[in-house]
C-alpha positions as CSV (number, residue, x, y, z in Angstrom):
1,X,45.4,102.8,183.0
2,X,43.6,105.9,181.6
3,X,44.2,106.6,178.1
4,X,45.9,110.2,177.9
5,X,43.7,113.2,175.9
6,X,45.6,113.6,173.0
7,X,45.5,117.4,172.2
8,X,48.8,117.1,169.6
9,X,47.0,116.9,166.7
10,X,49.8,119.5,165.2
11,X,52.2,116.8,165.3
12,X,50.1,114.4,163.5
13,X,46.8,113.5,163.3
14,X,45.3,109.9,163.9
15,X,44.5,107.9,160.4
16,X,40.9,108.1,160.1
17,X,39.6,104.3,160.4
18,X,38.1,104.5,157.1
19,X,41.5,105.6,155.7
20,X,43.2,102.4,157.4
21,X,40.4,100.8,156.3
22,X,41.7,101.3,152.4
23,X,44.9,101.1,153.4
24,X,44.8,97.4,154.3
25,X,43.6,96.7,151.3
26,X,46.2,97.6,149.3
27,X,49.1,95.3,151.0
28,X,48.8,92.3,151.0
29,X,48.1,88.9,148.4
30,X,44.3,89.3,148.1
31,X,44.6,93.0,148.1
32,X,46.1,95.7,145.4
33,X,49.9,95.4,146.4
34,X,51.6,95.1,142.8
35,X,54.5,97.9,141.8
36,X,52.4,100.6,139.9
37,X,55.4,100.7,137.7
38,X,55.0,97.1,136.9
39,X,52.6,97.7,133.7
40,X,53.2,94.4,131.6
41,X,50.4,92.7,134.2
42,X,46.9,93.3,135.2
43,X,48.3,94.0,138.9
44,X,50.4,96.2,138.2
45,X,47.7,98.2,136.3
46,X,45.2,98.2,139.5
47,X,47.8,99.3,141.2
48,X,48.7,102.1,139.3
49,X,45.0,103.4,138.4
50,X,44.9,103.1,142.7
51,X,47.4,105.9,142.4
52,X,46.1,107.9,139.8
53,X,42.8,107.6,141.6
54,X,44.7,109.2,144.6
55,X,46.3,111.5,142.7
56,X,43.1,112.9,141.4
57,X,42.0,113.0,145.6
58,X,44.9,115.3,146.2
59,X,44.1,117.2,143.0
60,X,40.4,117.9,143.5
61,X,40.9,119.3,147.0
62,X,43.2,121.8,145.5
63,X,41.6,122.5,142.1
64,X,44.8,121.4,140.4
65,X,45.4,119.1,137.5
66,X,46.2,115.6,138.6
67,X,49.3,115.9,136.2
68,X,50.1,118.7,138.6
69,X,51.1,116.7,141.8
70,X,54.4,114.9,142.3
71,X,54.5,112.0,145.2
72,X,56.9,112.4,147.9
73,X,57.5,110.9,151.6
74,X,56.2,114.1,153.1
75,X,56.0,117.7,153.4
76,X,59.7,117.8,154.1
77,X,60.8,116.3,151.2
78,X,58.3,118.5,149.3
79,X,59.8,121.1,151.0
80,X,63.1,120.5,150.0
81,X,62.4,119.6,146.5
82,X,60.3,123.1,145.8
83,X,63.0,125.2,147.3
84,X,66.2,123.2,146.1
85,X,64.8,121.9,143.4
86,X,63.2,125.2,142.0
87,X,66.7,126.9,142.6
88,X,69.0,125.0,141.5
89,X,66.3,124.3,137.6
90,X,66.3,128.6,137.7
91,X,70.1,129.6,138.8
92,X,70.2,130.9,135.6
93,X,67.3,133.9,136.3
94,X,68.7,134.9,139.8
95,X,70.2,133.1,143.1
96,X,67.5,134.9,145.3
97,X,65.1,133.5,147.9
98,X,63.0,135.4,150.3
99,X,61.3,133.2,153.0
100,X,60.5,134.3,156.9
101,X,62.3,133.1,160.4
102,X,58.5,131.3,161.3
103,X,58.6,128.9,158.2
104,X,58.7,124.7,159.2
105,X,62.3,123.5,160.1
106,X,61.6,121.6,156.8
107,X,61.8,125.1,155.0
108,X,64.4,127.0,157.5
109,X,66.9,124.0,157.3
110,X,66.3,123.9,153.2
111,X,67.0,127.9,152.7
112,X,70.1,127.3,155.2
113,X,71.6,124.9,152.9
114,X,71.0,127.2,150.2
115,X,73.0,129.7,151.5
116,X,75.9,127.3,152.0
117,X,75.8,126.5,148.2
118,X,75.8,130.4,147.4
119,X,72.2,130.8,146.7
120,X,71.2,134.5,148.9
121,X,68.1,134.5,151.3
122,X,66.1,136.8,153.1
123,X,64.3,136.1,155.8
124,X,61.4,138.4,156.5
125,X,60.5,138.6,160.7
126,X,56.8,138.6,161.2
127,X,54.5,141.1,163.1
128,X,53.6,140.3,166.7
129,X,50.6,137.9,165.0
130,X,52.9,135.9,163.5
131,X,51.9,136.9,159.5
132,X,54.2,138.3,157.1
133,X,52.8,141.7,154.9
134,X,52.8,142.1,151.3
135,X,54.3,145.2,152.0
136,X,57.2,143.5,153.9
137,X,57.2,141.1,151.0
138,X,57.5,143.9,148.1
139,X,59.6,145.8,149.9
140,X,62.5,142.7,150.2
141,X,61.8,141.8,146.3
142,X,64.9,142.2,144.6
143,X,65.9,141.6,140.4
144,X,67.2,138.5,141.5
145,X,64.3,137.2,143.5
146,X,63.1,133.9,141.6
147,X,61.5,132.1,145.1
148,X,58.9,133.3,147.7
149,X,58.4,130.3,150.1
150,X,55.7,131.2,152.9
151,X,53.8,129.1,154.9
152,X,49.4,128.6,154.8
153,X,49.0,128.3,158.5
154,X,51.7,128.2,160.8
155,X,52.4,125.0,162.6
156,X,53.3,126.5,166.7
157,X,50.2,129.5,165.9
158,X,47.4,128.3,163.7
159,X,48.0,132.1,162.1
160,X,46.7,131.8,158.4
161,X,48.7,134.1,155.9
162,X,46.6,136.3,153.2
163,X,48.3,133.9,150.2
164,X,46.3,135.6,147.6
165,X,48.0,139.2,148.4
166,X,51.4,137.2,148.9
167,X,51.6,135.6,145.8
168,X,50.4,139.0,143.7
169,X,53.4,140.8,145.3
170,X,55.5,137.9,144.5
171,X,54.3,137.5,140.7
172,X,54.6,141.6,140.2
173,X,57.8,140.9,141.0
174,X,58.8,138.2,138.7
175,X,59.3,135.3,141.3
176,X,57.3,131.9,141.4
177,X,55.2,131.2,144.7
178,X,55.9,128.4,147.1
179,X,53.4,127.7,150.1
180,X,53.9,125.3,152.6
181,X,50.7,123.8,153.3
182,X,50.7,121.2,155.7
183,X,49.2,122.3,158.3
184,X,46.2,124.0,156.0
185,X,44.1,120.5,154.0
186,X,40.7,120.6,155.9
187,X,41.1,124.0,157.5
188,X,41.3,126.5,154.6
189,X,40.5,127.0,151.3
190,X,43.9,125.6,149.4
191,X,42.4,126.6,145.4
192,X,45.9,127.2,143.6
193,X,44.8,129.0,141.0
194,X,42.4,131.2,143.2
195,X,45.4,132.2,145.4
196,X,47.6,131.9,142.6
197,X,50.5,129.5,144.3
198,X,52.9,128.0,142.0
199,X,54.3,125.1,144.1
200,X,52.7,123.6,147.1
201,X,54.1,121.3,150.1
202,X,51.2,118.7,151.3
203,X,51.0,116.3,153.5
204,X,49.2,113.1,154.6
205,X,49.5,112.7,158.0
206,X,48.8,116.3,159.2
207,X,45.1,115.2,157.7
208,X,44.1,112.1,158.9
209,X,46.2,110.6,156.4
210,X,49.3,108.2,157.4
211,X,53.0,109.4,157.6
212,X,55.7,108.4,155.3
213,X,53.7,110.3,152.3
214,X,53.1,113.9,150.8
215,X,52.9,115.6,147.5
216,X,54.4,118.5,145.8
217,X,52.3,120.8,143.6
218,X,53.7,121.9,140.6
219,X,51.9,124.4,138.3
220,X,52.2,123.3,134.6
221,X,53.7,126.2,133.5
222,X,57.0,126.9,131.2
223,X,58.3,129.1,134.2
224,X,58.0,126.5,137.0
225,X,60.6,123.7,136.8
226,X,61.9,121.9,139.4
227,X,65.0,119.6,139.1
228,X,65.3,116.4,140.2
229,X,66.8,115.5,144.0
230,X,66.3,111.8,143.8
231,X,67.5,109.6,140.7
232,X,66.7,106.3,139.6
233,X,63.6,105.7,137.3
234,X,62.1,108.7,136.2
235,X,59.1,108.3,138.1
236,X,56.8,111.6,138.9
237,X,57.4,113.1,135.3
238,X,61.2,113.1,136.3
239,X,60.8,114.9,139.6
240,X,61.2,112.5,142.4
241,X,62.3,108.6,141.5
242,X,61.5,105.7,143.1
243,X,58.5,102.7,144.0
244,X,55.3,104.5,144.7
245,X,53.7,103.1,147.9
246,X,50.7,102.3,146.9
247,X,48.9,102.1,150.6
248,X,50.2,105.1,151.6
249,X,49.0,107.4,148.8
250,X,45.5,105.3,148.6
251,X,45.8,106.5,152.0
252,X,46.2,110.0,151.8
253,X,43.9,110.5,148.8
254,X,41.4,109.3,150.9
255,X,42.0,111.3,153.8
256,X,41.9,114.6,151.4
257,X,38.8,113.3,149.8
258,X,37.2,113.2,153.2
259,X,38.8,116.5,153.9
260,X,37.5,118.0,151.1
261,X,33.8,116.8,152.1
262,X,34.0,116.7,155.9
263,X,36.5,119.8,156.7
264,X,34.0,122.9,157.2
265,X,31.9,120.9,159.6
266,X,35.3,120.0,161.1
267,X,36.2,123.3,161.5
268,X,33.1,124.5,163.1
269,X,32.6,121.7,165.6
270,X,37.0,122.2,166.6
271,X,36.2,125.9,167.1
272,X,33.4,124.9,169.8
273,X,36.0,122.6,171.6
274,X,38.4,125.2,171.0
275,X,36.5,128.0,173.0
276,X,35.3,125.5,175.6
277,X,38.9,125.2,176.7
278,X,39.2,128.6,176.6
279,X,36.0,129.4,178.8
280,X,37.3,126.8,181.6
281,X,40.4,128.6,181.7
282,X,39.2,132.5,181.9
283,X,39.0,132.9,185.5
284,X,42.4,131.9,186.5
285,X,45.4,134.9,185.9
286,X,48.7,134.7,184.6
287,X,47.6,133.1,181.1
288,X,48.9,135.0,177.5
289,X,47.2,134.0,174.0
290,X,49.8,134.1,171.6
291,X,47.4,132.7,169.1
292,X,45.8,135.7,167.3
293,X,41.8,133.9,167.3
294,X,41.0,136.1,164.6
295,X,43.6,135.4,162.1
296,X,44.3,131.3,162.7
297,X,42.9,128.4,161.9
298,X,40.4,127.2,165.1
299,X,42.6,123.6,165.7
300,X,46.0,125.3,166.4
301,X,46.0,127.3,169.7
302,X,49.3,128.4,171.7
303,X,48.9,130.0,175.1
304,X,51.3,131.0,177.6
305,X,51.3,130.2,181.6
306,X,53.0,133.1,183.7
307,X,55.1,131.7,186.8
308,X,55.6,128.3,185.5
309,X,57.9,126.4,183.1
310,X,56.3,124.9,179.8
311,X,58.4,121.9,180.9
312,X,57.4,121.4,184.1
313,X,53.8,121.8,183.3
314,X,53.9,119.5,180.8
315,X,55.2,117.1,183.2
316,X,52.8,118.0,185.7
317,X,50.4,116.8,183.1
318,X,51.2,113.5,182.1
319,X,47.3,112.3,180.8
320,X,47.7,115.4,178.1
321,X,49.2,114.8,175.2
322,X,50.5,118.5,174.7
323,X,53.7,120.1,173.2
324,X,55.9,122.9,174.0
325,X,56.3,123.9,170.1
326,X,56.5,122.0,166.8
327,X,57.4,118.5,167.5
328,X,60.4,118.9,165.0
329,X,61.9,121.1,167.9
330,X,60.6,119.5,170.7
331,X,64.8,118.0,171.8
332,X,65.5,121.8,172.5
333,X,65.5,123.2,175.8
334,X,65.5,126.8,173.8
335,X,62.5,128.4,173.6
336,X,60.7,128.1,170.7
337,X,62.0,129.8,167.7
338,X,58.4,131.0,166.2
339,X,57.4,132.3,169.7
340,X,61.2,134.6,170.3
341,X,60.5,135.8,166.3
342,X,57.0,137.7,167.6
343,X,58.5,139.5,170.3
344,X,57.4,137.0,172.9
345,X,59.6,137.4,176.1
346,X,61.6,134.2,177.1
347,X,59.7,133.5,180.4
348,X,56.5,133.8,178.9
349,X,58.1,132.0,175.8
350,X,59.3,129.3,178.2
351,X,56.0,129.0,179.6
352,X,54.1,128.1,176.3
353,X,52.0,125.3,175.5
354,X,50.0,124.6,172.3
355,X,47.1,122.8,172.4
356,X,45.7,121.0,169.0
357,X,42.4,120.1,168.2
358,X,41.1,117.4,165.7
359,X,38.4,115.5,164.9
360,X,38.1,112.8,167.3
361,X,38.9,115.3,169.9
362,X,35.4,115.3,172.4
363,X,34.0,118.2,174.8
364,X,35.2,115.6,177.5
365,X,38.5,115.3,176.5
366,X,38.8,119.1,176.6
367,X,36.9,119.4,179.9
368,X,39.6,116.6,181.3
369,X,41.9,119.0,180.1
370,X,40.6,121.7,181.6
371,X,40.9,120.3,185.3
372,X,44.3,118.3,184.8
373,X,45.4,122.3,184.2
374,X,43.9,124.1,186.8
375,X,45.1,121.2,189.5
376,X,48.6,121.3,187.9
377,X,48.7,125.3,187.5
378,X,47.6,125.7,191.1
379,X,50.9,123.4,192.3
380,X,53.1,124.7,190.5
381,X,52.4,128.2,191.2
382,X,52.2,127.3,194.9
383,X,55.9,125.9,194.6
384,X,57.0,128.6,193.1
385,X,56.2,131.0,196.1
Protein backbone atom coordinates (compact mmCIF):
# COMPACT_ATOMS: atom_id res chain seq x y z
CA UNK A 1 0.00 0.00 0.00
CA UNK A 2 1.42 3.53 -0.81
CA UNK A 3 1.95 5.78 2.02
CA UNK A 4 -0.38 9.00 1.42
CA UNK A 5 1.62 12.62 0.94
CA UNK A 6 0.77 14.24 3.89
CA UNK A 7 0.36 17.98 2.95
CA UNK A 8 -1.84 18.76 6.49
CA UNK A 9 0.80 20.02 8.30
CA UNK A 10 -1.75 22.87 9.59
CA UNK A 11 -3.50 20.35 11.55
CA UNK A 12 -0.47 19.17 13.18
CA UNK A 13 2.83 18.53 12.42
CA UNK A 14 4.84 15.18 12.77
CA UNK A 15 7.07 15.03 16.23
CA UNK A 16 10.53 15.53 15.00
CA UNK A 17 12.43 12.08 15.83
CA UNK A 18 14.83 13.84 17.90
CA UNK A 19 11.88 15.24 19.89
CA UNK A 20 10.51 11.61 20.49
CA UNK A 21 13.74 10.81 20.93
CA UNK A 22 13.71 13.02 24.43
CA UNK A 23 10.47 12.24 24.99
CA UNK A 24 11.03 8.50 25.71
CA UNK A 25 13.29 9.30 28.02
CA UNK A 26 11.39 11.00 30.29
CA UNK A 27 8.60 8.02 30.91
CA UNK A 28 9.52 5.36 32.12
CA UNK A 29 11.74 3.61 35.33
CA UNK A 30 15.25 4.29 33.96
CA UNK A 31 14.17 7.55 32.58
CA UNK A 32 13.15 11.11 34.19
CA UNK A 33 9.33 10.18 35.00
CA UNK A 34 9.02 11.46 38.75
CA UNK A 35 6.09 14.28 39.56
CA UNK A 36 8.04 17.73 39.24
CA UNK A 37 5.96 18.68 42.11
CA UNK A 38 7.43 15.87 44.11
CA UNK A 39 10.54 17.99 45.60
CA UNK A 40 11.39 16.01 48.93
CA UNK A 41 13.48 13.38 46.42
CA UNK A 42 16.19 13.57 43.99
CA UNK A 43 13.60 12.48 41.16
CA UNK A 44 11.45 14.64 41.67
CA UNK A 45 14.09 17.44 41.33
CA UNK A 46 15.32 16.01 37.72
CA UNK A 47 12.14 16.11 36.92
CA UNK A 48 11.33 19.48 37.70
CA UNK A 49 14.74 21.15 36.41
CA UNK A 50 13.53 18.90 32.94
CA UNK A 51 10.76 21.41 33.03
CA UNK A 52 12.33 24.43 33.84
CA UNK A 53 14.88 23.53 31.23
CA UNK A 54 11.78 23.44 28.82
CA UNK A 55 10.49 26.31 30.03
CA UNK A 56 13.51 28.32 29.33
CA UNK A 57 13.19 26.53 25.38
CA UNK A 58 9.82 28.17 25.02
CA UNK A 59 11.22 31.36 26.61
CA UNK A 60 14.31 31.86 24.47
CA UNK A 61 12.37 31.49 21.17
CA UNK A 62 10.26 34.31 22.32
CA UNK A 63 12.60 36.53 24.20
CA UNK A 64 10.47 36.20 27.26
CA UNK A 65 11.36 35.44 30.85
CA UNK A 66 11.00 31.81 31.72
CA UNK A 67 8.90 33.06 34.75
CA UNK A 68 6.80 34.43 31.94
CA UNK A 69 5.27 31.11 30.52
CA UNK A 70 2.37 29.19 32.15
CA UNK A 71 2.04 25.28 30.99
CA UNK A 72 -1.17 24.26 29.52
CA UNK A 73 -2.65 21.19 27.28
CA UNK A 74 -2.61 23.39 24.20
CA UNK A 75 -3.26 26.41 22.39
CA UNK A 76 -6.94 26.12 23.20
CA UNK A 77 -6.68 26.06 26.70
CA UNK A 78 -4.22 28.99 26.38
CA UNK A 79 -6.73 30.39 24.51
CA UNK A 80 -9.35 30.22 26.79
CA UNK A 81 -7.32 31.10 29.81
CA UNK A 82 -5.91 34.56 28.20
CA UNK A 83 -9.37 35.66 27.10
CA UNK A 84 -11.49 34.30 30.13
CA UNK A 85 -9.02 34.38 32.34
CA UNK A 86 -7.74 38.07 31.56
CA UNK A 87 -11.57 39.21 31.67
CA UNK A 88 -12.94 37.86 34.29
CA UNK A 89 -9.01 39.17 36.68
CA UNK A 90 -9.98 42.94 34.87
CA UNK A 91 -14.03 43.15 35.03
CA UNK A 92 -13.37 45.79 37.19
CA UNK A 93 -11.52 48.29 34.23
CA UNK A 94 -14.22 47.44 31.46
CA UNK A 95 -16.27 44.27 30.02
CA UNK A 96 -14.86 44.96 26.51
CA UNK A 97 -13.20 42.60 23.96
CA UNK A 98 -12.47 43.30 20.42
CA UNK A 99 -11.37 40.11 18.42
CA UNK A 100 -12.07 39.35 14.48
CA UNK A 101 -14.61 36.67 12.77
CA UNK A 102 -11.06 34.81 11.24
CA UNK A 103 -9.66 34.05 14.91
CA UNK A 104 -9.15 29.84 15.81
CA UNK A 105 -12.50 28.22 16.99
CA UNK A 106 -10.37 28.17 20.20
CA UNK A 107 -10.76 32.00 20.30
CA UNK A 108 -14.37 32.47 18.44
CA UNK A 109 -15.90 29.78 20.87
CA UNK A 110 -14.02 31.60 24.07
CA UNK A 111 -15.39 35.40 23.11
CA UNK A 112 -18.92 33.58 22.42
CA UNK A 113 -18.99 32.39 25.91
CA UNK A 114 -18.11 35.74 26.98
CA UNK A 115 -20.89 37.25 25.63
CA UNK A 116 -23.19 34.78 27.40
CA UNK A 117 -21.73 35.84 30.76
CA UNK A 118 -22.27 39.64 29.87
CA UNK A 119 -18.83 40.53 28.80
CA UNK A 120 -19.42 42.78 25.16
CA UNK A 121 -17.32 41.77 21.93
CA UNK A 122 -16.60 43.17 18.74
CA UNK A 123 -15.65 41.33 16.05
CA UNK A 124 -13.72 43.15 13.42
CA UNK A 125 -14.23 41.47 9.52
CA UNK A 126 -11.00 41.33 7.70
CA UNK A 127 -10.03 42.80 4.17
CA UNK A 128 -10.24 40.44 1.22
CA UNK A 129 -6.42 39.23 2.42
CA UNK A 130 -7.61 38.07 5.46
CA UNK A 131 -5.62 40.84 7.91
CA UNK A 132 -7.20 43.15 10.21
CA UNK A 133 -5.90 47.20 10.03
CA UNK A 134 -4.86 49.19 12.87
CA UNK A 135 -7.07 51.58 11.58
CA UNK A 136 -10.06 49.06 11.92
CA UNK A 137 -8.58 48.27 15.30
CA UNK A 138 -8.52 52.03 16.58
CA UNK A 139 -11.47 52.88 15.15
CA UNK A 140 -13.56 49.87 17.33
CA UNK A 141 -11.44 50.83 20.62
CA UNK A 142 -13.81 51.88 23.04
CA UNK A 143 -13.29 53.24 27.11
CA UNK A 144 -14.15 49.92 28.07
CA UNK A 145 -11.83 47.95 25.74
CA UNK A 146 -9.44 45.93 28.26
CA UNK A 147 -8.72 42.84 25.53
CA UNK A 148 -7.45 42.85 21.88
CA UNK A 149 -7.07 39.06 20.94
CA UNK A 150 -5.72 38.66 17.14
CA UNK A 151 -4.15 35.96 15.70
CA UNK A 152 0.06 35.75 14.20
CA UNK A 153 -0.75 33.81 11.19
CA UNK A 154 -3.99 32.57 10.32
CA UNK A 155 -4.47 28.89 10.44
CA UNK A 156 -7.03 28.23 6.76
CA UNK A 157 -4.50 31.43 5.01
CA UNK A 158 -0.96 31.44 6.20
CA UNK A 159 -1.76 35.59 6.23
CA UNK A 160 0.65 37.02 8.87
CA UNK A 161 -0.87 40.15 10.83
CA UNK A 162 1.46 43.40 11.33
CA UNK A 163 1.39 42.63 15.43
CA UNK A 164 3.72 45.38 16.12
CA UNK A 165 1.19 48.18 14.62
CA UNK A 166 -1.71 46.04 16.32
CA UNK A 167 -0.60 46.05 19.60
CA UNK A 168 0.45 50.06 19.48
CA UNK A 169 -3.11 50.76 18.60
CA UNK A 170 -4.21 48.52 21.25
CA UNK A 171 -1.76 49.93 24.12
CA UNK A 172 -2.78 53.83 22.99
CA UNK A 173 -5.84 52.68 23.76
CA UNK A 174 -5.45 51.34 27.24
CA UNK A 175 -6.09 47.46 26.41
CA UNK A 176 -3.62 44.49 26.99
CA UNK A 177 -2.58 42.48 23.70
CA UNK A 178 -3.45 38.89 23.19
CA UNK A 179 -1.92 36.93 20.01
CA UNK A 180 -2.71 33.65 19.17
CA UNK A 181 0.37 32.20 17.93
CA UNK A 182 0.12 28.71 17.09
CA UNK A 183 0.43 28.58 13.85
CA UNK A 184 3.57 31.32 13.91
CA UNK A 185 6.87 29.18 16.16
CA UNK A 186 9.36 28.53 13.23
CA UNK A 187 7.74 30.82 10.69
CA UNK A 188 8.01 34.36 12.07
CA UNK A 189 9.72 36.35 14.33
CA UNK A 190 7.54 35.80 17.83
CA UNK A 191 9.96 38.65 20.05
CA UNK A 192 7.18 39.81 22.66
CA UNK A 193 8.67 42.62 23.66
CA UNK A 194 9.67 43.74 20.02
CA UNK A 195 6.02 43.45 18.98
CA UNK A 196 4.92 44.36 22.25
CA UNK A 197 2.25 41.36 22.90
CA UNK A 198 1.06 40.94 26.38
CA UNK A 199 -0.29 37.37 26.42
CA UNK A 200 0.60 34.79 23.90
CA UNK A 201 -1.22 31.31 22.97
CA UNK A 202 1.66 28.52 21.91
CA UNK A 203 1.54 25.39 20.99
CA UNK A 204 3.60 22.17 20.70
CA UNK A 205 2.30 20.15 18.16
CA UNK A 206 1.77 22.88 15.41
CA UNK A 207 5.83 22.76 15.68
CA UNK A 208 7.08 19.44 15.55
CA UNK A 209 6.25 19.22 19.12
CA UNK A 210 3.60 16.45 20.46
CA UNK A 211 -0.11 17.25 21.19
CA UNK A 212 -1.64 17.36 24.56
CA UNK A 213 0.74 20.52 25.51
CA UNK A 214 1.06 24.40 25.01
CA UNK A 215 1.92 27.48 26.95
CA UNK A 216 0.47 30.78 27.79
CA UNK A 217 2.62 33.88 27.78
CA UNK A 218 2.09 36.23 30.36
CA UNK A 219 3.99 39.49 30.53
CA UNK A 220 5.21 40.27 34.18
CA UNK A 221 3.52 43.29 34.48
CA UNK A 222 1.02 44.83 37.31
CA UNK A 223 -1.63 45.35 34.44
CA UNK A 224 -1.67 41.72 33.13
CA UNK A 225 -3.33 39.29 35.44
CA UNK A 226 -5.03 36.37 34.56
CA UNK A 227 -7.32 34.40 36.90
CA UNK A 228 -7.29 31.05 37.40
CA UNK A 229 -9.72 28.40 35.23
CA UNK A 230 -8.36 25.22 36.72
CA UNK A 231 -8.00 24.68 40.63
CA UNK A 232 -6.17 22.24 42.61
CA UNK A 233 -2.52 22.94 43.57
CA UNK A 234 -1.44 26.20 42.65
CA UNK A 235 0.86 25.08 40.08
CA UNK A 236 2.01 27.68 37.20
CA UNK A 237 2.32 30.72 39.76
CA UNK A 238 -1.52 30.04 40.42
CA UNK A 239 -2.62 30.12 36.83
CA UNK A 240 -3.37 26.73 35.67
CA UNK A 241 -3.30 23.68 38.45
CA UNK A 242 -2.40 20.30 37.96
CA UNK A 243 0.67 17.46 37.35
CA UNK A 244 3.01 18.79 34.78
CA UNK A 245 3.70 16.12 32.10
CA UNK A 246 6.98 16.09 32.10
CA UNK A 247 7.53 14.23 28.44
CA UNK A 248 5.36 16.41 26.80
CA UNK A 249 6.89 19.78 27.76
CA UNK A 250 10.59 18.13 27.45
CA UNK A 251 8.99 17.60 24.21
CA UNK A 252 7.89 20.76 23.18
CA UNK A 253 10.90 22.70 24.50
CA UNK A 254 12.74 20.83 22.32
CA UNK A 255 10.89 21.17 19.33
CA UNK A 256 11.08 25.24 19.91
CA UNK A 257 14.72 24.92 20.54
CA UNK A 258 15.03 23.39 17.16
CA UNK A 259 12.61 25.92 15.81
CA UNK A 260 14.49 28.62 17.05
CA UNK A 261 17.83 27.18 15.32
CA UNK A 262 16.39 25.35 12.21
CA UNK A 263 13.16 27.66 11.30
CA UNK A 264 14.62 30.20 8.62
CA UNK A 265 16.19 27.42 6.64
CA UNK A 266 12.84 25.83 7.12
CA UNK A 267 11.11 28.52 5.74
CA UNK A 268 13.17 28.92 2.76
CA UNK A 269 13.48 25.36 1.60
CA UNK A 270 8.95 25.16 2.39
CA UNK A 271 8.72 28.22 0.09
CA UNK A 272 10.63 26.25 -2.83
CA UNK A 273 8.13 23.22 -2.32
CA UNK A 274 5.60 25.78 -2.00
CA UNK A 275 6.12 27.36 -5.53
CA UNK A 276 6.94 24.05 -7.11
CA UNK A 277 3.24 23.09 -6.50
CA UNK A 278 2.28 26.14 -7.66
CA UNK A 279 4.36 25.93 -11.10
CA UNK A 280 2.81 22.34 -11.79
CA UNK A 281 -0.48 23.73 -11.43
CA UNK A 282 -0.28 27.15 -13.73
CA UNK A 283 -1.38 25.84 -16.93
CA UNK A 284 -4.52 24.33 -15.96
CA UNK A 285 -7.77 27.12 -15.59
CA UNK A 286 -10.28 27.44 -13.13
CA UNK A 287 -7.83 27.67 -10.04
CA UNK A 288 -8.27 31.00 -7.40
CA UNK A 289 -5.31 31.81 -4.68
CA UNK A 290 -6.95 32.84 -1.74
CA UNK A 291 -3.61 32.85 -0.02
CA UNK A 292 -2.20 36.45 -0.38
CA UNK A 293 1.83 35.03 -1.24
CA UNK A 294 2.98 38.21 -0.14
CA UNK A 295 1.56 38.63 3.17
CA UNK A 296 1.60 34.71 4.60
CA UNK A 297 3.74 32.60 5.92
CA UNK A 298 5.22 30.17 2.84
CA UNK A 299 3.84 26.59 4.63
CA UNK A 300 0.10 27.59 4.72
CA UNK A 301 -1.40 27.88 1.11
CA UNK A 302 -5.32 27.79 0.31
CA UNK A 303 -6.45 27.65 -3.25
CA UNK A 304 -9.61 27.26 -4.84
CA UNK A 305 -10.80 24.74 -7.87
CA UNK A 306 -13.67 26.29 -10.08
CA UNK A 307 -16.32 23.47 -11.22
CA UNK A 308 -15.59 21.01 -8.62
CA UNK A 309 -16.61 20.39 -4.95
CA UNK A 310 -13.67 20.67 -2.20
CA UNK A 311 -15.31 17.40 -1.10
CA UNK A 312 -15.35 15.54 -3.86
CA UNK A 313 -11.84 16.39 -4.74
CA UNK A 314 -10.64 15.50 -1.70
CA UNK A 315 -12.10 12.20 -2.25
CA UNK A 316 -10.92 11.97 -5.65
CA UNK A 317 -7.56 12.19 -3.87
CA UNK A 318 -7.27 9.67 -1.40
CA UNK A 319 -3.06 9.42 -1.34
CA UNK A 320 -3.20 13.40 -0.25
CA UNK A 321 -3.51 14.07 2.97
CA UNK A 322 -5.34 17.59 2.38
CA UNK A 323 -8.14 19.61 4.21
CA UNK A 324 -11.03 21.59 3.28
CA UNK A 325 -10.30 24.23 6.15
CA UNK A 326 -9.00 24.08 9.80
CA UNK A 327 -9.34 20.62 11.06
CA UNK A 328 -11.39 21.95 14.04
CA UNK A 329 -14.15 22.55 11.38
CA UNK A 330 -13.49 19.85 9.19
CA UNK A 331 -17.43 17.92 10.50
CA UNK A 332 -19.10 20.95 8.63
CA UNK A 333 -20.48 20.67 5.36
CA UNK A 334 -20.58 24.77 5.48
CA UNK A 335 -18.14 26.33 3.84
CA UNK A 336 -15.46 27.49 5.74
CA UNK A 337 -16.06 30.40 7.99
CA UNK A 338 -12.55 32.27 7.30
CA UNK A 339 -12.95 31.85 3.51
CA UNK A 340 -17.16 33.41 3.53
CA UNK A 341 -15.44 36.36 6.10
CA UNK A 342 -13.07 37.63 2.84
CA UNK A 343 -15.74 37.91 0.44
CA UNK A 344 -15.09 34.53 -1.07
CA UNK A 345 -18.20 33.29 -3.04
CA UNK A 346 -19.69 29.98 -1.74
CA UNK A 347 -18.86 27.92 -4.90
CA UNK A 348 -15.47 28.95 -5.04
CA UNK A 349 -15.59 28.75 -1.14
CA UNK A 350 -16.92 25.19 -1.54
CA UNK A 351 -14.24 24.36 -3.86
CA UNK A 352 -11.24 25.20 -1.50
CA UNK A 353 -8.46 23.21 -0.48
CA UNK A 354 -5.39 24.12 1.72
CA UNK A 355 -2.34 22.62 1.16
CA UNK A 356 0.42 22.65 4.24
CA UNK A 357 3.95 22.32 3.95
CA UNK A 358 6.49 21.10 6.65
CA UNK A 359 9.66 19.93 7.00
CA UNK A 360 9.68 16.48 6.01
CA UNK A 361 7.67 17.43 3.21
CA UNK A 362 10.02 16.42 -0.18
CA UNK A 363 9.86 17.94 -3.93
CA UNK A 364 8.48 14.38 -4.65
CA UNK A 365 5.82 14.36 -2.43
CA UNK A 366 4.74 17.73 -3.97
CA UNK A 367 5.29 16.53 -7.56
CA UNK A 368 2.96 13.34 -6.50
CA UNK A 369 0.72 15.91 -5.58
CA UNK A 370 0.83 17.62 -8.47
CA UNK A 371 -0.36 14.65 -10.80
CA UNK A 372 -2.82 13.00 -8.27
CA UNK A 373 -4.54 16.76 -9.01
CA UNK A 374 -4.44 17.25 -12.47
CA UNK A 375 -5.76 13.34 -13.02
CA UNK A 376 -8.46 14.09 -10.38
CA UNK A 377 -9.29 17.80 -11.69
CA UNK A 378 -9.56 16.55 -15.19
CA UNK A 379 -12.47 13.77 -14.00
CA UNK A 380 -14.17 15.72 -12.24
CA UNK A 381 -14.55 18.51 -14.46
CA UNK A 382 -15.33 15.98 -17.22
CA UNK A 383 -18.36 14.69 -15.00
CA UNK A 384 -19.47 17.80 -14.44
CA UNK A 385 -20.18 18.55 -18.17
Amino acid sequence: MTTPVYLDYAATTPVDPRVAELMARHLTLDGIFANPASRSHMLGWQAEQAVENARRQVADLIAADPREIVWTSGATEADNLALTGFLRANRHRGRHLITSVVEHKAVVDTARALEDEGFKVTWLTPAGDGRISPAQLREALREDTVLVSLMAVNNELGVIHDLAALAEVAHAGGAAFHVDAAQAVGRIDLDVNQLGIDLMSLSGHKAYGPKGVGALYVRRHPDIRVEALIHGGGHERGMRSGTLPTHQIVGMGEAFAIAAAEGEADQARITSLRDRLLEGLADLDGIHRNTALEAAVPNILNLAFAGVEGESLLMALRDIALSTGSACNSASVEPSYVLKSIGLPRALALASLRFSFGRFTTEADIDRAVDALRHALSGLRRQAQ
